[in-house]
C-alpha positions in Angstrom: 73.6 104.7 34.6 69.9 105.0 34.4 69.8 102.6 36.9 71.7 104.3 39.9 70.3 107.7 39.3 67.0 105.7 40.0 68.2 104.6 43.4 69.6 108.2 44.1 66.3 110.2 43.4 64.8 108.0 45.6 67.7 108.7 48.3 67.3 112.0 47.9 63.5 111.7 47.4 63.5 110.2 51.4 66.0 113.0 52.5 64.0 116.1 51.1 61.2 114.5 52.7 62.4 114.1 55.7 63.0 117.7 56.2 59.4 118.6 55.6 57.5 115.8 56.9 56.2 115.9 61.0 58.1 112.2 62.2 54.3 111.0 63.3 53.8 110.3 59.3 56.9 108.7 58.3 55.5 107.0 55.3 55.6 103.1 56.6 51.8 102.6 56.7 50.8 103.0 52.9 54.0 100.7 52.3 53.1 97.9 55.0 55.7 96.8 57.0 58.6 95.1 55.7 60.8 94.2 58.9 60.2 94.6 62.7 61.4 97.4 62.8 59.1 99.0 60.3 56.6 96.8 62.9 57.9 98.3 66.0 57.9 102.1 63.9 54.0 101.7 63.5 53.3 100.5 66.7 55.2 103.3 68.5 53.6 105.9 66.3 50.3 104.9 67.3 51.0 105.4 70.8 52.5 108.3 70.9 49.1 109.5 69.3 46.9 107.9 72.0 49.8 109.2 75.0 51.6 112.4 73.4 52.9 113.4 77.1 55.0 109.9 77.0 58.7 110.8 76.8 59.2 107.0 77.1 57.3 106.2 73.6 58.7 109.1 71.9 62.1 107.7 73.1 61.5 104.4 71.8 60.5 105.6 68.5 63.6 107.7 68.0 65.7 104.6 69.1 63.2 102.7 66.2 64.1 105.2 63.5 68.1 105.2 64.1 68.0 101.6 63.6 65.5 101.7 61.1 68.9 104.3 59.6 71.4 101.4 60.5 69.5 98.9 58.3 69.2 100.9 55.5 71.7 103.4 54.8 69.3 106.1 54.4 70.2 109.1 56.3 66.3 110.2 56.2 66.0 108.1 59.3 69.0 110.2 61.1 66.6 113.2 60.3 63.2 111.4 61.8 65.1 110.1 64.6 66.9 114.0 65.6 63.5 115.4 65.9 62.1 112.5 67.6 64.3 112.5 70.6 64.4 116.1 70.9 60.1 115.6 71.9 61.2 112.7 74.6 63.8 115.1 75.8 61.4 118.0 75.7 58.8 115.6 77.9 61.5 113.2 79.8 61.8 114.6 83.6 65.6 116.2 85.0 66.6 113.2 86.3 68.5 109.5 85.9 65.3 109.1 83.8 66.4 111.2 80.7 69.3 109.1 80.3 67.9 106.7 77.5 66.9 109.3 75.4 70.7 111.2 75.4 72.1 107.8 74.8 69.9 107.8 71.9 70.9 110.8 70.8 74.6 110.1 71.0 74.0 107.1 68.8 72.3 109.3 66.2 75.4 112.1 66.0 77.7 109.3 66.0 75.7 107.9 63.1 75.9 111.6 61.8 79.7 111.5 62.3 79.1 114.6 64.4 81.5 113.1 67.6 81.7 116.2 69.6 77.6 116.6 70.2 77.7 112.7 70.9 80.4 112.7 73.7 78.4 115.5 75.0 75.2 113.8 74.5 76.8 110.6 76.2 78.5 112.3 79.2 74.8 114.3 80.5 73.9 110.6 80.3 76.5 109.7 82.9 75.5 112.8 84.7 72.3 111.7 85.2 73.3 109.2 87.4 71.6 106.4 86.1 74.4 104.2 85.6 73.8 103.5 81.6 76.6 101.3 80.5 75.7 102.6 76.7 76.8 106.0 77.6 79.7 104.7 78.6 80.3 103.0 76.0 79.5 105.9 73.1 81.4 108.1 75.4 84.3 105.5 74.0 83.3 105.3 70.5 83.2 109.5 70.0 86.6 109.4 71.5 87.6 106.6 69.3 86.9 108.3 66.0 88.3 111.6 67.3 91.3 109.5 67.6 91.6 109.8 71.2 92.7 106.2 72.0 93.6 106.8 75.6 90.4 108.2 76.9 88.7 105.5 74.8 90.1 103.0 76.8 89.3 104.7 80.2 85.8 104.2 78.6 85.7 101.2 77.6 87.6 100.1 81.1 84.4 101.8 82.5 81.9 99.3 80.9 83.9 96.7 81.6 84.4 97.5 85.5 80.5 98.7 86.0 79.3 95.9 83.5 80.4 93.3 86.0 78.7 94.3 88.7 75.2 95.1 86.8 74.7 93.6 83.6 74.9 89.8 82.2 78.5 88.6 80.6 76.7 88.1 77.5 75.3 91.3 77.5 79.0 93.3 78.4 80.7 90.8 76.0 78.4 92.0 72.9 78.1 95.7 74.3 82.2 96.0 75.0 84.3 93.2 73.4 84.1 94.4 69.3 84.9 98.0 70.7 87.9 97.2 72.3 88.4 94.5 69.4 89.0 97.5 67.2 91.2 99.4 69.7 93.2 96.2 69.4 93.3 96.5 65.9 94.5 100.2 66.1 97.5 99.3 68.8 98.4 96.6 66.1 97.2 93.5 67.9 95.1 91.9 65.1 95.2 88.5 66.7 93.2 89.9 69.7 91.1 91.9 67.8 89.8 88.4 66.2 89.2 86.7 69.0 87.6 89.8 70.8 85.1 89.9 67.9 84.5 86.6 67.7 83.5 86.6 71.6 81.4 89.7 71.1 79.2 87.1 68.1 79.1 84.8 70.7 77.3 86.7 73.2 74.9 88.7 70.4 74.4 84.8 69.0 73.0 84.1 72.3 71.4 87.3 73.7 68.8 87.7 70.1 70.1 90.8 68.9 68.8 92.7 65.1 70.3 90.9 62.7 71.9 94.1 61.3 73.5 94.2 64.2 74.8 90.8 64.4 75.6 91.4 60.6 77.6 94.1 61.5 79.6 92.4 64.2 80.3 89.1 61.2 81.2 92.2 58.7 83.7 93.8 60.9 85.2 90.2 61.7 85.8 90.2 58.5 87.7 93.2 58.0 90.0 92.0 60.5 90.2 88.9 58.7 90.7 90.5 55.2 93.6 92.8 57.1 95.5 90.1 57.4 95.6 88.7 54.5 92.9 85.8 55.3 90.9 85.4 52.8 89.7 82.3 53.4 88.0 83.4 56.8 87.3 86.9 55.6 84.8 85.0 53.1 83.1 83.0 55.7 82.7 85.6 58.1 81.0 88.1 55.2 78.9 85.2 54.1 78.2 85.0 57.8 76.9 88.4 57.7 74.8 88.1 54.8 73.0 85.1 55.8 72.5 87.6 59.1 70.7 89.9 56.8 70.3 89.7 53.3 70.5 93.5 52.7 73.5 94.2 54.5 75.2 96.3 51.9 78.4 96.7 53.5 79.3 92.7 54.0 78.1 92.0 50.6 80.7 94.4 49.5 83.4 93.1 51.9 82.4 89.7 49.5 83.3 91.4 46.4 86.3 92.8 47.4 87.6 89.4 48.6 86.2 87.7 45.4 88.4 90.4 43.4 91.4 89.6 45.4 90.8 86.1 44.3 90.6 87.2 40.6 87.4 86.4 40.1 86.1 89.4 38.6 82.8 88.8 37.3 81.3 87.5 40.6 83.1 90.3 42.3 81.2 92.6 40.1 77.9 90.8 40.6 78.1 91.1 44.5 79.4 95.1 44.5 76.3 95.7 42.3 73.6 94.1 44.8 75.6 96.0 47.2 75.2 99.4 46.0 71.6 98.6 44.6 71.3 98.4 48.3 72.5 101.6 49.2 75.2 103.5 47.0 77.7 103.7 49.2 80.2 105.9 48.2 83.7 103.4 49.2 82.2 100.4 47.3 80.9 102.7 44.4 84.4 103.3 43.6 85.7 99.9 44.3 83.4 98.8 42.0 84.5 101.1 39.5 88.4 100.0 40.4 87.3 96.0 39.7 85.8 97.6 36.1 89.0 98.8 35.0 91.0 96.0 36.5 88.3 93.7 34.2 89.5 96.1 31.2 85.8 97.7 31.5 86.8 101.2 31.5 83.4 103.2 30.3 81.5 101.1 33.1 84.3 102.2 35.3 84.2 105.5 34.6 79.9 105.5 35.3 80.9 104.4 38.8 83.4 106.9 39.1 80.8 109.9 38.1 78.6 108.7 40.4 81.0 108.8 43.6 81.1 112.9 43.0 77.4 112.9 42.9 76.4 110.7 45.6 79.0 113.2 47.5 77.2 116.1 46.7 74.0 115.0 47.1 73.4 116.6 50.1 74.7 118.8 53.2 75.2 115.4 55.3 76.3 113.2 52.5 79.2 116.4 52.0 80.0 115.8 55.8 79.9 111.6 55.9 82.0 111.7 52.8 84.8 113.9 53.3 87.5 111.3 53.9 86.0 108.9 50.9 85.9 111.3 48.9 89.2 112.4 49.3 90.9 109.5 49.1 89.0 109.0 45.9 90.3 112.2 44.1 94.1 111.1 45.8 93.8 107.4 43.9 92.3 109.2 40.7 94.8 112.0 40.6 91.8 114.2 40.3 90.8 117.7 41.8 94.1 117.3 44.3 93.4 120.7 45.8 90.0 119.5 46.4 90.9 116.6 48.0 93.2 118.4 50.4 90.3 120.7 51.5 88.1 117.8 51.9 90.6 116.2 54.1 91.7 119.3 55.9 88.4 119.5 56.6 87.5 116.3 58.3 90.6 116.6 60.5 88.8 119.6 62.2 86.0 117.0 63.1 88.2 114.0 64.2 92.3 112.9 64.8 92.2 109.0 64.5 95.2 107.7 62.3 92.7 107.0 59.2 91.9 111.1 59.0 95.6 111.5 59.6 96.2 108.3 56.4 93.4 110.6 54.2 95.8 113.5 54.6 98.9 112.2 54.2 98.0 110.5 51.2 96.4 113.5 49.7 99.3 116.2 50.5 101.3 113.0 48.6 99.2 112.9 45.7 99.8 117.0 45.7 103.2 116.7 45.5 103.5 118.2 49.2 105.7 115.0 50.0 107.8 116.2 53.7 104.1 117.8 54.7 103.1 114.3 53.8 105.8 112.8 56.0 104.5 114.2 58.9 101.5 113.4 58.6 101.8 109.6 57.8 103.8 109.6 61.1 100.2 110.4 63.0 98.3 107.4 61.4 101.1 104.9 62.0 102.2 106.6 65.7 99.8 103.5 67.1 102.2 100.7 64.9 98.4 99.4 63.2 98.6 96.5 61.0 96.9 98.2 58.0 98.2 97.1 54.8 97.6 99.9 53.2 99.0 102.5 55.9 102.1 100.7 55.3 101.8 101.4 51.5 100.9 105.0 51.4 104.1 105.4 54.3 106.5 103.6 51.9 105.3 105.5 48.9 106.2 108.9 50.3 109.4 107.7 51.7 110.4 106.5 48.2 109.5 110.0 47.2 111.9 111.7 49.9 114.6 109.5 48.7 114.2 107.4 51.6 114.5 103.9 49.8 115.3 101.9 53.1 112.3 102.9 54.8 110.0 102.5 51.7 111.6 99.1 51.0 110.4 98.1 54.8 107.3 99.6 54.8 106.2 98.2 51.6 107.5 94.9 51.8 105.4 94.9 55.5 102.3 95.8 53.2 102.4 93.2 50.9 103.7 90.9 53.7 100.5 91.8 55.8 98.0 91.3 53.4 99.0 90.5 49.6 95.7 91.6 48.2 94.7 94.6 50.1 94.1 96.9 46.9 93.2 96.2 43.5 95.6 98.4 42.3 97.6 99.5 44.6 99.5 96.0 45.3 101.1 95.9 41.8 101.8 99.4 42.7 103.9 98.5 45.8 105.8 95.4 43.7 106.6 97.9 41.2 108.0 100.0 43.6 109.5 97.6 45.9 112.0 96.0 42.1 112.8 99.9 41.3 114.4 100.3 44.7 116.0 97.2 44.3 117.1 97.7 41.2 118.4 100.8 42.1 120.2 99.7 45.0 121.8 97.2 42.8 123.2 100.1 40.9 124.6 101.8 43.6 126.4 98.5 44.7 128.0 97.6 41.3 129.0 101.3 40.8 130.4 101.1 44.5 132.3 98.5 43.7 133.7 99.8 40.1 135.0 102.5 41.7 
């Protein structure tokens, strides 16, 4: 344990000093750089020393610190990057020429998971004029995670329309083909989703991009992969990702999970652990902790469960970011279930997409509210996604309403979509899936008896 609360009074060493500390003395220098972008941090801090009227340097060193955020993990950088954009707002001129730093500001309350301000944020860009394809496309993404798929698409149709008539194909192909890959993915189309991501690699293979961002791309090809039950390419394309960028926490967990599907165990415990001594991501935290017990490991488990609480308290943002994980995490636990339901109450105020929607259904299940939980498992599966475990947690309440032929297809369509998309959870549906039968047999031979 000593180990993580290391990491975490570090984390929140960066985020109380973030709240104090002017964003001209971020604390790179005395460290040296360690990446470009530290590089590009120092050289843009310098310059907004020798030219403090330049909107455009204060711009690009907001833009520098919410990537320096994206590489990382560390919400500190959300903070630096906020107050940075704010001063090239404060300088940048009324005009098409403020549109870079709202874009950047969009990206920063997406990265905050605060959608509203980032649609706003993203449609003054557009009404500067300036023809900015990335506010087009964050206008997109905040309507994506408030789950409002149609105007997403007008969005995204938007980049795509404007995009051919100003920008390169490679460039429109990374910018707009793994959004729309994941819209795929929602409407159920995972085969297009693939493809779509693998063109949007492609084009970022070709047009230089960060390699956390090319990671990223490799690490959500592979959660379209794992989706579908492929492990085989769901490895490659998380070893992809890694090779990318070393630190990139996320695809190193995507890794474990697919080397605990495979049963091996020890290595899938290995890869979580660089993962989260990375950045202790709540999700994989817990996952970790779920491979533990799996591994018969159950006081290491429960360490990793502690920790997802605390790293969910740490601080006013981590208590926003986490809502949904954390709710889902007392719903699989069985723990604090009418704190779980306020947590995912909660985040549906902030967005509608069918995973908010999942969070609640699955937690007014867990509470025993099983027709409230009916209705709400109708939401996340009203765009037909192929998400194994959708299909579970809708086939598990319909088993509960006594509605064993809808459970029976829903859960067979689970394990049928991907046979190893829960550690726990899969033996759960099986389990389920011979008590209905067995049942149903039952009902046939006493049928026939009388």
């Amino acid at each position: 344990m000593a180990k993580w609360l290391i990491v975490l009074l570090t984390f929140c060493g960066a985020a109380a000093w973030c709240q104090t500390a002017h964003f001209e003395s971020a604390g790179l220098k005395g460290l040296g750089p360690t990446s470009e972008t530290d590089k590009q941090i120092l050289t843009l801090q310098d310059h907004v020393k020798q030219a403090p009227g330049d909107y455009a340097g204060y711009d690009g060193l907001g833009s520098a610190f919410f990537q320096k955020a994206r590489e990382t993990g560390d919400i500190a950088y959300y903070d630096l990057a906020e107050q940075t954009l704010k001063k090239a707002l404060d300088l940048a001129p009324p005009d098409f020429r403020a549109a870079d730093p709202l874009v950047h500001m969009a990206l920063v309350y997406m990265g905050e998971h605060r959608f509203s301000d980032a649609l706003a944020y993203a449609q003054k860009a557009i009404g500067t004029g300036s023809g900015n394809l990335a506010a087009f496309a964050i206008e997109g993404d905040a309507y994506t995670d408030m789950g409002d798929y149609d105007e997403a698409t007008a969005a995204y149709s938007t980049v795509q329309s404007l995009g051919q008539a100003t920008s390169s194909p490679l460039a429109l192909a990374y910018m707009n083909d793994s959004r729309m890959a994941y819209l795929r993915f929602v409407h159920g189309d995972s085969a297009e989703a693939i493809r779509l991501m693998k063109s949007a690699i492609a084009a970022a293979l070709q047009t230089n991009v960060p390699r956390e961002n090319l990671a990223w791309l490799y690490f959500e090809l592979g959660e379209r992969y794992f989706q579908t039950g492929d492990l085989e390419n769901a490895d490659f394309s998380y070893q992809s990702a890694i090779t990318a960028d070393p630190h990139h926490y996320r695809s190193l967990a995507g890794l474990a999970k697919v080397r605990a599907a495979q049963g091996r165990l020890e290595e899938s415990i290995q890869i979580y652990q660089r993962s989260i001594a990375i950045i202790p991501f709540p999700v994989y935290v817990a996952e970790l902790g779920d491979v533990y017990t799996k591994a018969g490991r159950a006081h290491e488990a429960q360490q990793q469960y502690d920790l997802v609480e605390y790293i969910g308290h740490l601080s006013k943002l981590n208590q926003v970011l986490a809502n949904r994980e954390l709710a889902v995490f007392y719903a699989d636990q069985g723990i604090k279930l009418p704190e779980a339901l306020e947590l995912a109450r909660k985040e549906l105020e902030i967005r509608h997409d069918i995973y908010t929607w999942d969070t609640l259904a699955w937690v007014l299940y867990r509470n025993g509210r099983f027709q409230e939980a009916s209705e709400a498992i109708s939401n996340a599966l009203a765009m037909h996604t192929n998400d194994a475990l959708l299909l579970f947690h809708a086939g598990m309440i319909c088993h509960r309403l006594g509605k064993d032929s809808e459970a029976e297809d829903f859960l067979s369509r689970a394990l049928k979509t991907n046979p190893h998309f829960h550690v726990f959870h899969v033996d759960e549906a099986s389990r389920t899936l011979a008590d209905i039968s067995r049942a149903q047999s039952r009902d046939l031979r006493s049928s026939h008896a009388q």
